[in-house]
DOMARRO-254644 format. One record per residue (C-alpha): residue number from 0; residue in three letters; chain; x, y, z. Coordinates in steps of 0.02 Angstrom, whole numbers. Example, Ala and Ser with C-alpha at 12.3 -4.5 7.8 and 13.67 -1.06 7.14 Angstrom:
! residues 2
<r seq="0" type="ALA" mol="A" x="615" y="-225" z="390"/>
<r seq="1" type="SER" mol="A" x="684" y="-53" z="357"/>
This chain:
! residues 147
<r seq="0" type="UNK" mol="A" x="-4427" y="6988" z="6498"/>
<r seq="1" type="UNK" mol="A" x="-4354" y="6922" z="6340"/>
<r seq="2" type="UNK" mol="A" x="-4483" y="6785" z="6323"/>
<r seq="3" type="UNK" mol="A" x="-4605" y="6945" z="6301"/>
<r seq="4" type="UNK" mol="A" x="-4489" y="7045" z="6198"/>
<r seq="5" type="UNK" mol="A" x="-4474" y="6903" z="6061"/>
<r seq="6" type="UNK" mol="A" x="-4683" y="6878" z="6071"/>
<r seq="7" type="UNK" mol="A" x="-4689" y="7063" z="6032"/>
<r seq="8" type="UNK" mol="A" x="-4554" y="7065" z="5917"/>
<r seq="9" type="UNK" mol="A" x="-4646" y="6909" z="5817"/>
<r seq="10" type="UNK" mol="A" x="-4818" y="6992" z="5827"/>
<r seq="11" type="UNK" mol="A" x="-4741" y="7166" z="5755"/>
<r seq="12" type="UNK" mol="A" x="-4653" y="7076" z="5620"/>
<r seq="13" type="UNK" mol="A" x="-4800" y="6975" z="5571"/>
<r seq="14" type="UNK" mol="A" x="-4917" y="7146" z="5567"/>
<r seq="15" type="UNK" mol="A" x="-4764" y="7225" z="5459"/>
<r seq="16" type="UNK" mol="A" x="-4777" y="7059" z="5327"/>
<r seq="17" type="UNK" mol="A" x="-4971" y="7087" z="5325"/>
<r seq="18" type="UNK" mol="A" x="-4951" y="7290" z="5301"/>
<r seq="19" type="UNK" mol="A" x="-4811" y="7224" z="5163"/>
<r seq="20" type="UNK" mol="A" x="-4928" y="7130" z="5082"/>
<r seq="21" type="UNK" mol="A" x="-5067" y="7280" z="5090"/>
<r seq="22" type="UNK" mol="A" x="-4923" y="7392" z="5000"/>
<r seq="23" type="UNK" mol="A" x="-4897" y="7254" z="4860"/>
<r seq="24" type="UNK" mol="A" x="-5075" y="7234" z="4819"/>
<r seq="25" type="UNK" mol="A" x="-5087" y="7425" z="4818"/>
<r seq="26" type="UNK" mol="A" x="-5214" y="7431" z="4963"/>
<r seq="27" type="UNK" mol="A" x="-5223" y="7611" z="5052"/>
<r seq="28" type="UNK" mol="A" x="-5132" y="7608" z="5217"/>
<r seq="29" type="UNK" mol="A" x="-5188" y="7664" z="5378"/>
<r seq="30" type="UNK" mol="A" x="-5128" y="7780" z="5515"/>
<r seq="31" type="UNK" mol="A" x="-5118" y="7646" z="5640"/>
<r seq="32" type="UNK" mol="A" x="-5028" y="7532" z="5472"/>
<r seq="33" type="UNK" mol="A" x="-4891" y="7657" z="5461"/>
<r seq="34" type="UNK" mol="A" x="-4867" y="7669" z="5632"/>
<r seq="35" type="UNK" mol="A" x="-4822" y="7508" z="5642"/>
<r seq="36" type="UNK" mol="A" x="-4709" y="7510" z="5489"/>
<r seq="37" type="UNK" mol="A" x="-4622" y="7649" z="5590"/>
<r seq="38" type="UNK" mol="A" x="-4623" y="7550" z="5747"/>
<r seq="39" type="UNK" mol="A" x="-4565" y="7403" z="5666"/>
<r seq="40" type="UNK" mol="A" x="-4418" y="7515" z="5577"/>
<r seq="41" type="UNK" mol="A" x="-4389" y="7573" z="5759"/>
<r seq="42" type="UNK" mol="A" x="-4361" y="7393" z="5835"/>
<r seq="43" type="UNK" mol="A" x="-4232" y="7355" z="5699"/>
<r seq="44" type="UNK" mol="A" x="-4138" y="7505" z="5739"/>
<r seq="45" type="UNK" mol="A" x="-4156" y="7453" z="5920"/>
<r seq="46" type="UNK" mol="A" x="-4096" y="7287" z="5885"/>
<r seq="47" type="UNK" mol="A" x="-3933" y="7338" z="5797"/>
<r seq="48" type="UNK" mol="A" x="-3906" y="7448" z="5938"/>
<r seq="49" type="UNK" mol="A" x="-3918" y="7331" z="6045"/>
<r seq="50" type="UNK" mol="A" x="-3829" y="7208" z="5945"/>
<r seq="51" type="UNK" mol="A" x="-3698" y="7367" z="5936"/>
<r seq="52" type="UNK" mol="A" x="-3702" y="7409" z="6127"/>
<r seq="53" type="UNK" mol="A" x="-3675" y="7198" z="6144"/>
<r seq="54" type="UNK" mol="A" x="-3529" y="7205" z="6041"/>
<r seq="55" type="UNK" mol="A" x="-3440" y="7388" z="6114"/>
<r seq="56" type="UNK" mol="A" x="-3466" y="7279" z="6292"/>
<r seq="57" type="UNK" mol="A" x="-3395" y="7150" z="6247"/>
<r seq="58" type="UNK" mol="A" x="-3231" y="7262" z="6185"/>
<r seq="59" type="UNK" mol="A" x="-3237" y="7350" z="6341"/>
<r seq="60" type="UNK" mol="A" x="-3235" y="7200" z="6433"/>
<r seq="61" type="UNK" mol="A" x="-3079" y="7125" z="6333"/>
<r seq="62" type="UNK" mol="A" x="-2989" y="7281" z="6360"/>
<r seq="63" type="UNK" mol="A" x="-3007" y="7271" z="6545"/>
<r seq="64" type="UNK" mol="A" x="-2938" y="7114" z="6538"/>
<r seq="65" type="UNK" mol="A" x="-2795" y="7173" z="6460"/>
<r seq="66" type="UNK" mol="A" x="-2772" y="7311" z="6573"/>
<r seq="67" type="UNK" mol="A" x="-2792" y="7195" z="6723"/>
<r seq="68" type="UNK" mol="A" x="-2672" y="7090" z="6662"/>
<r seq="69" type="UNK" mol="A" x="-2552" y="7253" z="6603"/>
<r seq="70" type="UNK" mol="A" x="-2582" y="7296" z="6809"/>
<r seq="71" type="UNK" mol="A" x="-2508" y="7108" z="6854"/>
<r seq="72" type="UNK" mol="A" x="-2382" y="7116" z="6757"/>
<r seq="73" type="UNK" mol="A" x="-2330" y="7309" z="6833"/>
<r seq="74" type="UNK" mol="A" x="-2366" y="7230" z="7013"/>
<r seq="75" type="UNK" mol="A" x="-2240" y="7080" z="6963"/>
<r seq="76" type="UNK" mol="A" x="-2111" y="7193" z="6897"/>
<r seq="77" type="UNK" mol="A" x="-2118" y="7320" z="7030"/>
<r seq="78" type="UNK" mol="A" x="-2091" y="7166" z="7190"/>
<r seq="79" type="UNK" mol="A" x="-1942" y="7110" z="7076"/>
<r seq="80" type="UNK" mol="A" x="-1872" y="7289" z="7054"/>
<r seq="81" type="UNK" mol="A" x="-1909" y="7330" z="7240"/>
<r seq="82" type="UNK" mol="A" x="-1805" y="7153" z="7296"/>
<r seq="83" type="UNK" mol="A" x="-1680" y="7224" z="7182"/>
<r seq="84" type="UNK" mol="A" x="-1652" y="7363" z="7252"/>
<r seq="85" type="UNK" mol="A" x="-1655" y="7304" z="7421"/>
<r seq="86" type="UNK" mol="A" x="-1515" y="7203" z="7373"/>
<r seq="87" type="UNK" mol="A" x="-1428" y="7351" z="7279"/>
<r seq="88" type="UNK" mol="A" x="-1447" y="7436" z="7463"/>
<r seq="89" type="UNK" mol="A" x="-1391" y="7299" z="7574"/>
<r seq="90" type="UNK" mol="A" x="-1240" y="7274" z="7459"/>
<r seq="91" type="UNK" mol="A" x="-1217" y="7490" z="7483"/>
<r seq="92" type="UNK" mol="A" x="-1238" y="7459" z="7636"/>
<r seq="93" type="UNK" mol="A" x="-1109" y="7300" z="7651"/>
<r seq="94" type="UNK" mol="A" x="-1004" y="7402" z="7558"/>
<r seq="95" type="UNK" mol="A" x="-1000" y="7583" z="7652"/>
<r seq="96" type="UNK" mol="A" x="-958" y="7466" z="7822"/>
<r seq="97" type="UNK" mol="A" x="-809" y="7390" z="7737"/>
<r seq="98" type="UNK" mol="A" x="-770" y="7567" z="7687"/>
<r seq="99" type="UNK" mol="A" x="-790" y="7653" z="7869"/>
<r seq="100" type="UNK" mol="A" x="-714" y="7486" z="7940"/>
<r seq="101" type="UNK" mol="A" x="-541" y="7523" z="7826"/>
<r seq="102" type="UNK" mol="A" x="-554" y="7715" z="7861"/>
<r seq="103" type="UNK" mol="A" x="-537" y="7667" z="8054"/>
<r seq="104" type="UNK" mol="A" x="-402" y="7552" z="8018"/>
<r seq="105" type="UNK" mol="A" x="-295" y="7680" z="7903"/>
<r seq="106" type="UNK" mol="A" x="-328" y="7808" z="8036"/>
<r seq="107" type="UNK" mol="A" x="-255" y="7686" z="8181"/>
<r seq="108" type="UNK" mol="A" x="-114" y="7656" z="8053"/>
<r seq="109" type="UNK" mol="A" x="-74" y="7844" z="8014"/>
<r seq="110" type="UNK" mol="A" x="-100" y="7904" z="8211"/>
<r seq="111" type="UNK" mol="A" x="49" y="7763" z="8237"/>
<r seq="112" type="UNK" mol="A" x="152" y="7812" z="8095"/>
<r seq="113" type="UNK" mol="A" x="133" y="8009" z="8154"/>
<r seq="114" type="UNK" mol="A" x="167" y="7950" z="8314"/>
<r seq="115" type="UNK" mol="A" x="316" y="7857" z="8270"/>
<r seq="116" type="UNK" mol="A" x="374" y="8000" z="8177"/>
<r seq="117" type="UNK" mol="A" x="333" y="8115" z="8333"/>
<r seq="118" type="UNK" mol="A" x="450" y="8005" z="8410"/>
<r seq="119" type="UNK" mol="A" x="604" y="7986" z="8300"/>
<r seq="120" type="UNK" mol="A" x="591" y="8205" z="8283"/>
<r seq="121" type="UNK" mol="A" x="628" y="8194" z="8477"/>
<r seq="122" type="UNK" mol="A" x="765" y="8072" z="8462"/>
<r seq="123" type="UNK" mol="A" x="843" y="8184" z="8303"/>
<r seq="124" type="UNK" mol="A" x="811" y="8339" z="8402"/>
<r seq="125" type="UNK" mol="A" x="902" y="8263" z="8574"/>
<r seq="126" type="UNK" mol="A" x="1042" y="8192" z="8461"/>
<r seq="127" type="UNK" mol="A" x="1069" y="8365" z="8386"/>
<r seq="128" type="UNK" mol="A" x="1055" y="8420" z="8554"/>
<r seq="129" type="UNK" mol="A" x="1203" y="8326" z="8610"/>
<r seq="130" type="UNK" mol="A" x="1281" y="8357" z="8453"/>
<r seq="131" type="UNK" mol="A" x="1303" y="8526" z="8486"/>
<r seq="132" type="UNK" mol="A" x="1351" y="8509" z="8658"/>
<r seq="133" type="UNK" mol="A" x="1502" y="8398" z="8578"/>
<r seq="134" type="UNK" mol="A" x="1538" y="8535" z="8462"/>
<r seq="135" type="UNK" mol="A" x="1537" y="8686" z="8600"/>
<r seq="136" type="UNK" mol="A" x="1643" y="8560" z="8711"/>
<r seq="137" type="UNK" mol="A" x="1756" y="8532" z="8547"/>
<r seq="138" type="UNK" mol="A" x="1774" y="8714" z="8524"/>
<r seq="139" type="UNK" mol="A" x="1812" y="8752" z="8719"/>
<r seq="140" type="UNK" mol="A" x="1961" y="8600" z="8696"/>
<r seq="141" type="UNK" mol="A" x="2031" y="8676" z="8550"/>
<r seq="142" type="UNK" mol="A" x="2043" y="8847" z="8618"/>
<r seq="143" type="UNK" mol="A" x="2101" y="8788" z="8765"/>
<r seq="144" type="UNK" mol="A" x="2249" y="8688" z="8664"/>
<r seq="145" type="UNK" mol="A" x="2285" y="8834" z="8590"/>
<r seq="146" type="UNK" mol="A" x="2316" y="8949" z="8744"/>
């Protein structure tokens, strides 16, 4: 198809250097001259639209090489961010075991303290008990010293 586009390309612009030469030796024109003057001026607008569209694709295509490339780099920096925070979560994670693991082991520690401080309340509270029972058989002696 191009092979016959530049054949009719060639023949228009020969007709259009003939119908040029027509003008400079002040010959009349005809209808079917000026129509190809207008078809020829019609080509070369076609051609540098063309020539235009070529260039507009090739932008187009450079920009979606860029944005292909923009899109690698967001895939590459998303996998690294995602790793990171999987790490971020298994050391969370690492961490809130340690945490629960000490909890348990504070809370074994404080049930024993409490318990040993259950313990030592009954041993004050028996002592006292037997204090007093000293004291009562203290006061019973000395009243009965004194009779």
């Amino acid at each position: 198809m191009a092979d016959a586009s530049a054949i009719t390309y060639n023949a228009l612009r020969l007709a259009a250097e003939h119908i040029l030469g027509k003008i400079k030796e002040g010959k009349r024109l005809s209808t079917e001259d000026i129509f190809i003057l207008y078809l020829g001026t019609i080509v070369n607008e076609l051609k540098d639209v063309r020539s235009e569209v070529a260039r507009l694709e090739d932008k187009i295509d450079k920009n979606n090489q860029r944005i292909d490339e923009t899109n690698r780099r967001i895939d590459e920096i998303t996998k690294s961010l995602s790793a990171r925070i999987d790490e971020t979560n298994k050391r969370i994670d690492e961490t809130n075991r340690r945490i629960d693991e000490m909890v348990k082991s504070l809370s074994a520690r404080i049930n024993e303290t409490n318990k040993r401080i259950d313990d030592l309340a009954k041993r004050i509270d028996t002592v006292q008990t037997t204090l007093l029972e000293i004291q009562k058989l203290l006061i019973e002696l000395a009243r009965n010293r004194q009779r």
